[in-house]
DSSP file (Angstrom, degrees, kcal/mol; ACC not computed):
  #  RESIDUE AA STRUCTURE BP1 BP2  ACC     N-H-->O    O-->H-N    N-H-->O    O-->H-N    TCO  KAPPA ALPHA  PHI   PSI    X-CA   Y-CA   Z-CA
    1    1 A X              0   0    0      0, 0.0     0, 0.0     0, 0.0     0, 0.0   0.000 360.0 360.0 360.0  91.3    3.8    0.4  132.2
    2    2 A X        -     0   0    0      2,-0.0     2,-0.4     1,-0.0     0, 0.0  -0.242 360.0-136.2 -32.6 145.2    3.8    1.6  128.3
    3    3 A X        -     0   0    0      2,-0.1    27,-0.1     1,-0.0    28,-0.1  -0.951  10.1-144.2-111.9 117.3    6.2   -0.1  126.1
    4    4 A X        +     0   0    0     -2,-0.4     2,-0.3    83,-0.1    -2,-0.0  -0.093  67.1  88.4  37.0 -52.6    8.4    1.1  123.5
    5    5 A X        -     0   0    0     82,-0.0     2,-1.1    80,-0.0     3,-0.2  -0.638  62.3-144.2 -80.1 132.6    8.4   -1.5  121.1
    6    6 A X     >  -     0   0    0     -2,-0.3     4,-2.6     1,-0.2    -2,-0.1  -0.820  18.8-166.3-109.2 120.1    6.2   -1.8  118.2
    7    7 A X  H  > S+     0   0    0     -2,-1.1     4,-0.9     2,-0.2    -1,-0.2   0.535  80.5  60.5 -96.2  -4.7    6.2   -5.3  118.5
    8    8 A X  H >> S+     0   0    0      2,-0.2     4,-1.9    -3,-0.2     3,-1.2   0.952 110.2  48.5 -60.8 -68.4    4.5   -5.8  114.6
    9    9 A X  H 3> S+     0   0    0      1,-0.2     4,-4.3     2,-0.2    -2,-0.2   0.962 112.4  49.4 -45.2 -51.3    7.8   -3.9  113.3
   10   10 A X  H 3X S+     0   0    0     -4,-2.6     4,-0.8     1,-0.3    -1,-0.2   0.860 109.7  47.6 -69.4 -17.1   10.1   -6.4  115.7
   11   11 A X  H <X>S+     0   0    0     -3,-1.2     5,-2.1    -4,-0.9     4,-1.4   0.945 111.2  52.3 -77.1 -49.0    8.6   -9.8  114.5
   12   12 A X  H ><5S+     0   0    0     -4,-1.9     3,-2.0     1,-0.4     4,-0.4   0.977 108.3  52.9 -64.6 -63.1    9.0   -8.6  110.8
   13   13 A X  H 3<5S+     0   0    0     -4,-4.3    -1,-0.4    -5,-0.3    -2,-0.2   0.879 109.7  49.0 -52.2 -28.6   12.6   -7.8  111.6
   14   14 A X  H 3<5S-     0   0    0     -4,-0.8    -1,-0.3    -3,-0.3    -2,-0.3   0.893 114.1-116.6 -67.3 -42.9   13.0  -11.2  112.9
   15   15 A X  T <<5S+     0   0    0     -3,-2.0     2,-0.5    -4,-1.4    -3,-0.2   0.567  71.0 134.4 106.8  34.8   11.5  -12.8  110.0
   16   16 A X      < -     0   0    0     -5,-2.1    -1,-0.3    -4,-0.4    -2,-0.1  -0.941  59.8-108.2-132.7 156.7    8.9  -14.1  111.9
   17   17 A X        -     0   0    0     -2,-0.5     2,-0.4     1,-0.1    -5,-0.0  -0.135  30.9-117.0 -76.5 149.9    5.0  -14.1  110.9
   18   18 A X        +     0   0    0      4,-0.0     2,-0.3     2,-0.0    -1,-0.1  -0.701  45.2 165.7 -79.4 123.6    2.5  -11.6  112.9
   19   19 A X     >  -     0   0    0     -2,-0.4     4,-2.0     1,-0.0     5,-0.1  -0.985  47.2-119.4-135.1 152.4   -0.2  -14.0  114.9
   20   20 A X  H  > S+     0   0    0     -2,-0.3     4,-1.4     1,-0.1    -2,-0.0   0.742 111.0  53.5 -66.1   4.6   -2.5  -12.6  117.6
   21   21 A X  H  > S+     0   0    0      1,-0.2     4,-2.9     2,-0.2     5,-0.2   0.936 109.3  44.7-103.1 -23.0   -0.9  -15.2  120.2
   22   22 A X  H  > S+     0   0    0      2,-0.2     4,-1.2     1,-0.2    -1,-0.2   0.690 109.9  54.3 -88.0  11.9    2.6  -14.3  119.6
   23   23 A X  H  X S+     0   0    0     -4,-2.0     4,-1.5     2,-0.1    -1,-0.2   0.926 107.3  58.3 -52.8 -48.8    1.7  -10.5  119.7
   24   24 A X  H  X S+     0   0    0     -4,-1.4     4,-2.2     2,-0.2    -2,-0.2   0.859  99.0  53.0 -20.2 -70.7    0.3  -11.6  123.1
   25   25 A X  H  X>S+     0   0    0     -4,-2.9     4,-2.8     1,-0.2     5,-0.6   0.998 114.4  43.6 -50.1 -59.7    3.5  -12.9  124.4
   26   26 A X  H  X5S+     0   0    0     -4,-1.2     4,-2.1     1,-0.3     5,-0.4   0.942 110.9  49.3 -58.7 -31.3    5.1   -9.7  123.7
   27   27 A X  H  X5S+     0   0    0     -4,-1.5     4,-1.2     2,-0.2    -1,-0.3   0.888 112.1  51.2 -78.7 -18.8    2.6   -7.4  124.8
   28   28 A X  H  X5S+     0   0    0     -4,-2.2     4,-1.4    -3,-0.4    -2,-0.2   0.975 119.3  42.2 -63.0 -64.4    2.3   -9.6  128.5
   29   29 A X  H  <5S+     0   0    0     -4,-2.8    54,-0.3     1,-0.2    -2,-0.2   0.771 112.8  47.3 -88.1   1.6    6.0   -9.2  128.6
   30   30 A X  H  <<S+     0   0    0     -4,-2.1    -1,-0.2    -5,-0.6    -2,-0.2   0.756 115.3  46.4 -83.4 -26.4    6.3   -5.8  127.6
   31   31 A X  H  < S+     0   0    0     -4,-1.2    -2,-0.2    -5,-0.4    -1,-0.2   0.866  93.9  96.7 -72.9 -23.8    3.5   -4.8  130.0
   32   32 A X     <  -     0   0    0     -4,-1.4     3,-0.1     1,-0.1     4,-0.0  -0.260  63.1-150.3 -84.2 127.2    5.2   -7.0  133.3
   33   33 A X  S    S+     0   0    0      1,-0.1    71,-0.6     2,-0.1     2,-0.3   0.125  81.7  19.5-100.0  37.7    7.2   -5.0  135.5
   34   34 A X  S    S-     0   0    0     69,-0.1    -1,-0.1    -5,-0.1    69,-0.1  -0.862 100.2 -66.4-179.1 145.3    9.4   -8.4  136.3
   35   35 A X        -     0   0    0     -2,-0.3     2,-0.4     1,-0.1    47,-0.3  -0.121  46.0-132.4 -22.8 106.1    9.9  -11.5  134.7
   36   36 A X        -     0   0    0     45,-1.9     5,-0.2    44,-0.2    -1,-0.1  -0.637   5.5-131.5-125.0 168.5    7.6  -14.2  134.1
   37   37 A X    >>  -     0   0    0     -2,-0.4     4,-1.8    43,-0.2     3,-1.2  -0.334  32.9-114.7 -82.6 141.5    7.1  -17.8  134.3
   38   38 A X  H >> S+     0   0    0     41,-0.5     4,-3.2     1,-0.2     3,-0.7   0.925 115.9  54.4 -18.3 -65.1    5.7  -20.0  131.3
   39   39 A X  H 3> S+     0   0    0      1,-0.3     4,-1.9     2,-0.3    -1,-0.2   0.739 104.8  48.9 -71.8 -27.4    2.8  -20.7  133.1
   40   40 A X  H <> S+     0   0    0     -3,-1.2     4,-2.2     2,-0.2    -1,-0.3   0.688 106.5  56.3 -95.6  -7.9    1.8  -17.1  133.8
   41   41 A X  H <X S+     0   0    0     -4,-1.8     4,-1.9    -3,-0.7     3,-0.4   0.986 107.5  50.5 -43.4 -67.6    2.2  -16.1  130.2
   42   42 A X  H  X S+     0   0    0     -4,-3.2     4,-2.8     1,-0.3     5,-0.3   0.793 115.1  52.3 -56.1 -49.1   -0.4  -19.1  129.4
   43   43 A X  H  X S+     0   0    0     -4,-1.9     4,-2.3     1,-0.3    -1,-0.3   0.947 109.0  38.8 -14.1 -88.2   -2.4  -17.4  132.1
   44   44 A X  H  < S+     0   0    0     -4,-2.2    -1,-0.3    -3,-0.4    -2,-0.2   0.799 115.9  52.1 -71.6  -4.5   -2.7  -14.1  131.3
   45   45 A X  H >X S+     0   0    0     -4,-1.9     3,-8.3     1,-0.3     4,-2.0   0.961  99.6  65.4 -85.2 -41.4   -3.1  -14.8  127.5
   46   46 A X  H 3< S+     0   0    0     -4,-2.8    -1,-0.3     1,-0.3    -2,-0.2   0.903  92.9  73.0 -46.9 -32.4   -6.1  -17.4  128.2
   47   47 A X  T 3< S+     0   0    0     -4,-2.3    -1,-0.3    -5,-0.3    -2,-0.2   0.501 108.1  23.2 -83.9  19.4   -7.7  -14.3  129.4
   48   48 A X  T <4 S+     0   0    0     -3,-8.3    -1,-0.2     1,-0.5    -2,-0.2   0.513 132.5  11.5-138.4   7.2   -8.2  -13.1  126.4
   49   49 A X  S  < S-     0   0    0     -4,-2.0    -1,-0.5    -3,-0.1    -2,-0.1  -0.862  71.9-105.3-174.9 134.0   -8.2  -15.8  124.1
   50   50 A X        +     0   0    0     -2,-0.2     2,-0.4     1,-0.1    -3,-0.0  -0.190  53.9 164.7 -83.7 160.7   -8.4  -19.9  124.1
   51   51 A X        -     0   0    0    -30,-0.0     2,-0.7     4,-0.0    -1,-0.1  -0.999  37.7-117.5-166.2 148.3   -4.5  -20.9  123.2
   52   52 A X     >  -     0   0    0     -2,-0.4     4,-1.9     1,-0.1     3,-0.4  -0.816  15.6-132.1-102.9 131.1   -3.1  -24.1  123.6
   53   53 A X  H  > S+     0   0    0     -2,-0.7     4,-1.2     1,-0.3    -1,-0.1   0.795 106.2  54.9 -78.7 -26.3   -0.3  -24.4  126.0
   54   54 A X  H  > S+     0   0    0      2,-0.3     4,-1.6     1,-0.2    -1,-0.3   0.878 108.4  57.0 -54.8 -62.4    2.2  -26.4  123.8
   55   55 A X  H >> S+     0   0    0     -3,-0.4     3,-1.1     1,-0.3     4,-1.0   0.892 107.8  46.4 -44.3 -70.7    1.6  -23.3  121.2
   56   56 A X  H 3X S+     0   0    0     -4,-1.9     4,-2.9     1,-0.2    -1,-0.3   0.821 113.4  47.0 -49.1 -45.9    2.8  -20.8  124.0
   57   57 A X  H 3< S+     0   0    0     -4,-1.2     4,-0.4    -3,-0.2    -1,-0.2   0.815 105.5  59.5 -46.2 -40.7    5.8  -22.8  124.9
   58   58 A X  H <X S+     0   0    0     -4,-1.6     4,-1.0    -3,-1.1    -2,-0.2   0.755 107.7  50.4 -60.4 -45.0    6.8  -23.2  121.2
   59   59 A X  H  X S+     0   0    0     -4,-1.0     4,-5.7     1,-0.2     5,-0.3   0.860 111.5  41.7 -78.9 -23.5    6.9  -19.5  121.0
   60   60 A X  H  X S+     0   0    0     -4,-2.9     4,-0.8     1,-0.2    -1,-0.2   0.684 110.6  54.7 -80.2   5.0    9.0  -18.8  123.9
   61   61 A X  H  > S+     0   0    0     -4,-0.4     4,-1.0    -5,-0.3    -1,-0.2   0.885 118.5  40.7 -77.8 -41.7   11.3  -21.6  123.0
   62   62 A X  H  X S+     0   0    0     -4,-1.0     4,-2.3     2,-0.2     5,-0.2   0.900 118.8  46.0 -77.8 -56.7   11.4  -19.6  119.4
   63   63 A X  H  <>S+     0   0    0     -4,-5.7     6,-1.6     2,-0.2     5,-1.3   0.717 111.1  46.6 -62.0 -21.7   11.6  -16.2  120.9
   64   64 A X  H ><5S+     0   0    0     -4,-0.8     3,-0.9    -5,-0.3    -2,-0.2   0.832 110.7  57.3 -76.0 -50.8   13.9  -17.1  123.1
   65   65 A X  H 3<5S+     0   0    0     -4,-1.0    -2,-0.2     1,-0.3    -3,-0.2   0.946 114.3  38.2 -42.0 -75.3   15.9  -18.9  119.8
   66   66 A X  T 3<5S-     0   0    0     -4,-2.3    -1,-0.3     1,-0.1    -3,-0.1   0.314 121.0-108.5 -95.9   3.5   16.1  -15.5  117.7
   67   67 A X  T < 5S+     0   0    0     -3,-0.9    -3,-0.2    -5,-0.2    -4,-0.1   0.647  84.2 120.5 104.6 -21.7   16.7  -13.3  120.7
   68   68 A X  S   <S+     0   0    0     -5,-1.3    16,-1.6    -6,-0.2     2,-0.2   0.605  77.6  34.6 -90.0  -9.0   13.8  -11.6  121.2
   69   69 A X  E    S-A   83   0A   0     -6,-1.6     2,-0.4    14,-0.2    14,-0.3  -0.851  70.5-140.6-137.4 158.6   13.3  -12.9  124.8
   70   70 A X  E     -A   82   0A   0     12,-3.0    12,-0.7    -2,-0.2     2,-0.7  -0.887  15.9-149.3-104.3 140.8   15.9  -13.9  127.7
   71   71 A X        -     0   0    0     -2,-0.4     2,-0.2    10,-0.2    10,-0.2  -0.679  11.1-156.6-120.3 106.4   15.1  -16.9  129.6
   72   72 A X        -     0   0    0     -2,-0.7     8,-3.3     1,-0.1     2,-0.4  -0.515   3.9-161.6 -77.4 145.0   16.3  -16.9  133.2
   73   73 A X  B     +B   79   0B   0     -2,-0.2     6,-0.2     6,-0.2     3,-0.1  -0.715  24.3 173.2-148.5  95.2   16.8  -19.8  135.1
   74   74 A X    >   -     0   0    0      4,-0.6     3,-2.1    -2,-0.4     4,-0.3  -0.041  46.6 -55.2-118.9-138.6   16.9  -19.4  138.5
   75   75 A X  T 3  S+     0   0    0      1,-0.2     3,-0.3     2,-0.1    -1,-0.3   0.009 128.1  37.8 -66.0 138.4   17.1  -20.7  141.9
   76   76 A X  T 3  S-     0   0    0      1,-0.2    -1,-0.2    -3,-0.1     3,-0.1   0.191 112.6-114.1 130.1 -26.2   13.6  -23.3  141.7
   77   77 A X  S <  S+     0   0    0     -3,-2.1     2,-0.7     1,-0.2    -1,-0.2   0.640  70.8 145.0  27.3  44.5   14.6  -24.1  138.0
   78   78 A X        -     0   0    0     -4,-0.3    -4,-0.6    -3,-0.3    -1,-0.2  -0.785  53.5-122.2 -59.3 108.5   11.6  -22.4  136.7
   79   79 A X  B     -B   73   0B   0     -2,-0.7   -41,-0.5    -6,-0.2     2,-0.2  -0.257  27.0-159.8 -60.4 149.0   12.3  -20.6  133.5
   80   80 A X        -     0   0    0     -8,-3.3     2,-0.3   -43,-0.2   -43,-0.2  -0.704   7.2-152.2-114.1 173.8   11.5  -16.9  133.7
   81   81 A X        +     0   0    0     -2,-0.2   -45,-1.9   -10,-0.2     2,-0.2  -0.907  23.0 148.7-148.5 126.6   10.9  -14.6  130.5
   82   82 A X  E     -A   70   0A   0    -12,-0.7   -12,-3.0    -2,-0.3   -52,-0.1  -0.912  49.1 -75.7-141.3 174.8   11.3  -11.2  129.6
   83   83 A X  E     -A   69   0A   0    -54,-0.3   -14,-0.2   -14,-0.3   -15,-0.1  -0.022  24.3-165.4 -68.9 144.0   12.0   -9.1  126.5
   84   84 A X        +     0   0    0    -16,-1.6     2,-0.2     5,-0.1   -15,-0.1  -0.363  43.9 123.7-149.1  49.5   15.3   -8.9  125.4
   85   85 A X  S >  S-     0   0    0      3,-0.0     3,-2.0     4,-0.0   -80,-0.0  -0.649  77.2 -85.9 -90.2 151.9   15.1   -5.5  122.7
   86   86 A X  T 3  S+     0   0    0      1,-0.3     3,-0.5    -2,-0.2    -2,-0.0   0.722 132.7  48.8 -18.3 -27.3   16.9   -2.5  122.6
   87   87 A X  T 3  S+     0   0    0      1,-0.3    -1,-0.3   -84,-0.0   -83,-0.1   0.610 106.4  56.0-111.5   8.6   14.8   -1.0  124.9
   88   88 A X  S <  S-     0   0    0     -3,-2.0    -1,-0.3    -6,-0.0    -2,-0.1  -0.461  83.2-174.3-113.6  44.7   14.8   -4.1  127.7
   89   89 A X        -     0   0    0     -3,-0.5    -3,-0.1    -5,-0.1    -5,-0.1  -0.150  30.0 -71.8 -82.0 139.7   18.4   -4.0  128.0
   90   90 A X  S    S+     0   0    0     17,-0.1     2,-0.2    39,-0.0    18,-0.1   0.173  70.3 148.6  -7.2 133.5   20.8   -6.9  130.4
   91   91 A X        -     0   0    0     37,-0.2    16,-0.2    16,-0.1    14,-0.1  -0.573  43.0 -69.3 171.1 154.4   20.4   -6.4  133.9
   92   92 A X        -     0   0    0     14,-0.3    13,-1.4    -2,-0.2     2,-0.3   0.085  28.3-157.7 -38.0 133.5   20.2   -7.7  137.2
   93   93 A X  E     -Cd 104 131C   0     37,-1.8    39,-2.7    11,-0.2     2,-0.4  -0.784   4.9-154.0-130.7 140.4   17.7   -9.8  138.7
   94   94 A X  E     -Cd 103 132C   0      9,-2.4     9,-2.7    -2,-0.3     2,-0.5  -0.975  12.9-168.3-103.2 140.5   17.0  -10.2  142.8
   95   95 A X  E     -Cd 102 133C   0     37,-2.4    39,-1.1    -2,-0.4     7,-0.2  -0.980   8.5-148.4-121.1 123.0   15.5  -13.5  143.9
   96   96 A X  E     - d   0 134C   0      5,-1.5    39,-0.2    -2,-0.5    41,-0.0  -0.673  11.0-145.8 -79.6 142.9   13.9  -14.0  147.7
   97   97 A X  S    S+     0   0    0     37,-0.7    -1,-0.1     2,-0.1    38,-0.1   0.731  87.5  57.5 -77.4 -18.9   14.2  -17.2  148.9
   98   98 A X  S    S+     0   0    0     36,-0.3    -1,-0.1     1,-0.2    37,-0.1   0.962 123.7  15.1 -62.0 -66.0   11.6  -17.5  150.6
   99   99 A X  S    S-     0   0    0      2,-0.1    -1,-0.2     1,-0.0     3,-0.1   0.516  90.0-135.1 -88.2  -2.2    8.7  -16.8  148.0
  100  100 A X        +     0   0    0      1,-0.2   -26,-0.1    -5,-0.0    -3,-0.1   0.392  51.3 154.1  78.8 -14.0   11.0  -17.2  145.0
  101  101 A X        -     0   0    0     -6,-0.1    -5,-1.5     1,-0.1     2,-0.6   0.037  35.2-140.6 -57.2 136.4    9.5  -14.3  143.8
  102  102 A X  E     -C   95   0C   0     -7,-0.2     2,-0.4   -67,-0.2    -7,-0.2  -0.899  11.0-163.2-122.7 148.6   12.0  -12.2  141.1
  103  103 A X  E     -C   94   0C   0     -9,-2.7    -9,-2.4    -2,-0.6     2,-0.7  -0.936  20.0-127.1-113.4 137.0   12.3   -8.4  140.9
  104  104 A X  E     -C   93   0C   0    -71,-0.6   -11,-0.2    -2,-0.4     2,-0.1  -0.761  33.0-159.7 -49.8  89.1   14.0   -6.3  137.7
  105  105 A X        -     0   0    0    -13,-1.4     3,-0.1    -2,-0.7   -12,-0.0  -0.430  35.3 -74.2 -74.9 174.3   16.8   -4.0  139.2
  106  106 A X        -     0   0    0     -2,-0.1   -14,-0.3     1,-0.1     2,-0.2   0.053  57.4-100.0 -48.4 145.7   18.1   -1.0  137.6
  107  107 A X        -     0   0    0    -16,-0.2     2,-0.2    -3,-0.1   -16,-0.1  -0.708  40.0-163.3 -73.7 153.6   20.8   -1.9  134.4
  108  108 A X        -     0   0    0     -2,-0.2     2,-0.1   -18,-0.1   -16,-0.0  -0.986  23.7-109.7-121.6 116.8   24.0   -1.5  136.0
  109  109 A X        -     0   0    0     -2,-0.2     3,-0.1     1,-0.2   -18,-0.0  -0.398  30.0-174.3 -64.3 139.0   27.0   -1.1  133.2
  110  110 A X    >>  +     0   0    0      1,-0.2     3,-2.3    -2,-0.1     4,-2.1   0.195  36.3 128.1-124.4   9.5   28.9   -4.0  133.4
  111  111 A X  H 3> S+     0   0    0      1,-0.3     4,-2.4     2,-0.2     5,-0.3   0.761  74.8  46.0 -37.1 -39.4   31.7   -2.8  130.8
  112  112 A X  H 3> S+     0   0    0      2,-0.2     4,-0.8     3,-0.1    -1,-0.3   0.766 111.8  54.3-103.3 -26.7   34.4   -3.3  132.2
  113  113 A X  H <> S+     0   0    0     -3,-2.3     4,-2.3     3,-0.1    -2,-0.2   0.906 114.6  52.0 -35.6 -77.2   33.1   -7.3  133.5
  114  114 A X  H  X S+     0   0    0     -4,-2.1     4,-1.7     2,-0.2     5,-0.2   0.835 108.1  40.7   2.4 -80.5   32.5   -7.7  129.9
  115  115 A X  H  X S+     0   0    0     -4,-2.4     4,-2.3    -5,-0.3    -1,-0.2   0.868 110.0  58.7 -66.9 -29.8   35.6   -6.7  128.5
  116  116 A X  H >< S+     0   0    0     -4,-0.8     3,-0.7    -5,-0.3    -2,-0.2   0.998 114.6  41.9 -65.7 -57.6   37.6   -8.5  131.2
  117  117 A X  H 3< S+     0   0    0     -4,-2.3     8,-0.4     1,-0.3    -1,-0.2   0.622 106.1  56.2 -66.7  -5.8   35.7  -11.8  129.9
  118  118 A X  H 3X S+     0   0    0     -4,-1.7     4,-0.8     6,-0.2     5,-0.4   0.738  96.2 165.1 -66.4 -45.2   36.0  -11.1  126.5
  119  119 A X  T X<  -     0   0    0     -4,-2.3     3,-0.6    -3,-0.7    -2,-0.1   0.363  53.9 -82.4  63.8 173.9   39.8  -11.0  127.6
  120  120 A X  T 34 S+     0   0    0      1,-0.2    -1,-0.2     2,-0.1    -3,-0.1   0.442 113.8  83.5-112.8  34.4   42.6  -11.2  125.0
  121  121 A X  T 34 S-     0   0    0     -3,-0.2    -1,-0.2     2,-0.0    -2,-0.1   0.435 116.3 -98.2 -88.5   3.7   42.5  -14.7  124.7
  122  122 A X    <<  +     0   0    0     -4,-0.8     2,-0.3    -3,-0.6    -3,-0.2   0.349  61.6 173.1 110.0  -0.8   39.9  -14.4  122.4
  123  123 A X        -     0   0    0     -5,-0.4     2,-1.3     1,-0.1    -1,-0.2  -0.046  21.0-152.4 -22.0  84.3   37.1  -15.1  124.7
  124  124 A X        -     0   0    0     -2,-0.3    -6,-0.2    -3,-0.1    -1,-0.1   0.061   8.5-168.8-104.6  76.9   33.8  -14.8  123.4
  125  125 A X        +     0   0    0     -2,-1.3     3,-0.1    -8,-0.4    -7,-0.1   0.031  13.7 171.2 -20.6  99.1   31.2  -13.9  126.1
  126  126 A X  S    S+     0   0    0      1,-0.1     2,-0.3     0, 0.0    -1,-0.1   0.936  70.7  34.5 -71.8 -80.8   27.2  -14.1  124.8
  127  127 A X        -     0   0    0    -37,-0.0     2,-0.5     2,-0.0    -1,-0.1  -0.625  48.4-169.1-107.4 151.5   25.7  -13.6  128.5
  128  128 A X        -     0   0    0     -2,-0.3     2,-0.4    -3,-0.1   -37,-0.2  -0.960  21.0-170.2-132.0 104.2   26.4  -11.8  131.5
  129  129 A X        +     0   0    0     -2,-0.5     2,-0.4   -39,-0.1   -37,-0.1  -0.884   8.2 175.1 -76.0 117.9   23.7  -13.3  134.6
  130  130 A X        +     0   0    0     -2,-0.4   -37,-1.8     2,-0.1     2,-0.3  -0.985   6.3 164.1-120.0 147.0   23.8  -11.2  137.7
  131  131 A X  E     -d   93   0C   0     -2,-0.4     2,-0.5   -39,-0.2   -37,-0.2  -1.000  21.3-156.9-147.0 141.0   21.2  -12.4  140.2
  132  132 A X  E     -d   94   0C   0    -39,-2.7   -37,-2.4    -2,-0.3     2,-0.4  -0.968  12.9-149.5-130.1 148.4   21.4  -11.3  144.1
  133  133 A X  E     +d   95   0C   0     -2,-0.5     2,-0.3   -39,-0.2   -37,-0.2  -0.942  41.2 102.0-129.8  95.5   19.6  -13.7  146.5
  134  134 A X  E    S-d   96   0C   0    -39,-1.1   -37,-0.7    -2,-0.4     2,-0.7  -0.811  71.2 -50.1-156.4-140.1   18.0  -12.5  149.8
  135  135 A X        -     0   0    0     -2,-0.3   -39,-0.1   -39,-0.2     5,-0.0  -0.793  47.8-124.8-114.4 133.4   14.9  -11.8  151.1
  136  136 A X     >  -     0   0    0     -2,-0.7     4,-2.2     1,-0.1   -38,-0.1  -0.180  34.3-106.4 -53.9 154.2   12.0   -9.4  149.4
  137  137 A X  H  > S+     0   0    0      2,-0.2     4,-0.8     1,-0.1    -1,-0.1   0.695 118.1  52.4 -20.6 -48.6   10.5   -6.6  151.3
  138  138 A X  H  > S+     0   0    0      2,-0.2     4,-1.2     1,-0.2     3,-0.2   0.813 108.9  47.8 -91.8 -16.0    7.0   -8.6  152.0
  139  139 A X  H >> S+     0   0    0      1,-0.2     3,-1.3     2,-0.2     4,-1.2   0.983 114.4  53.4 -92.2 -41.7    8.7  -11.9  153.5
  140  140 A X  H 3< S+     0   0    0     -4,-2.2    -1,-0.2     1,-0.2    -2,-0.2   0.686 100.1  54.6 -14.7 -50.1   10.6   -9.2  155.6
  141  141 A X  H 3< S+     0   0    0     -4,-0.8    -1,-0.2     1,-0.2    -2,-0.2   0.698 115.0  45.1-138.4 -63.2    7.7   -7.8  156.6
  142  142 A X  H <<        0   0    0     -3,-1.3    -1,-0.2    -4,-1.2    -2,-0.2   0.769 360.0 360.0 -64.1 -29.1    6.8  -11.4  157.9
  143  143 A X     <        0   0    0     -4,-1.2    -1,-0.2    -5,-0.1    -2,-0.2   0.482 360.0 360.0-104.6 360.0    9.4  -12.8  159.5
């Protein structure tokens, strides 16, 4: 899966310096057709280059900080990560319970959810979570 972003141009806009490991992060989660856990960033970037895990945490902690990443945190409380650009836009997550495993659905527009919590009491809504909980296809499959 190509991505979209030229992810030199989006650190610049951020103010933040070009290194190869946090190119890394972005190109891991711009390649990932679903969220992913800390641990399997640190993963795939050790295969291409020694990193220190503290390092990798520190950037999603950062990236997550300026916006450039969402971190979900669902059922397991394992943080999840993906890209959180123009071109990643909000959207809905399914979680099995069984294997825990999470899938990327479709964006859904959620306008009208939105506006109602934005409200006219002055409400001001940051995040919109939707996360639907049943069982994947392969633990179907099993059970």
């Amino acid at each position: 899966m190509g991505d979209l972003c030229d992810f030199s141009q989006l650190l610049a806009r951020h103010g933040v310096r070009l290194t190869a490991v946090r190119l890394a992060v972005l190109d891991i989660l711009g390649a990932a057709p679903r969220a992913l856990r800390a641990a399997e960033i640190l993963e795939m970037i050790r295969t291409r280059r020694q990193v220190n895990k503290v390092t990798v945490y520190r950037i999603l902690d950062d990236f997550t900080h300026r916006g450039l990443l969402r971190r979900l945190i669902l059922e397991g409380r394992v943080s999840h990560y993906e890209l959180a650009c123009e071109h990643h836009p909000p959207h809905p997550h399914f979680q099995c319970h069984l294997c825990r495993e999470i899938q990327c659905l479709e964006p859904v527009p959620l306008i009208r959810m939105w506006t109602e919590l934005q409200g006219p009491v002055g409400n001001r809504a940051d995040q919109i979570d939707v996360r639907v909980k049943g069982l994947c296809h392969k633990c179907r499959e099993i059970s």
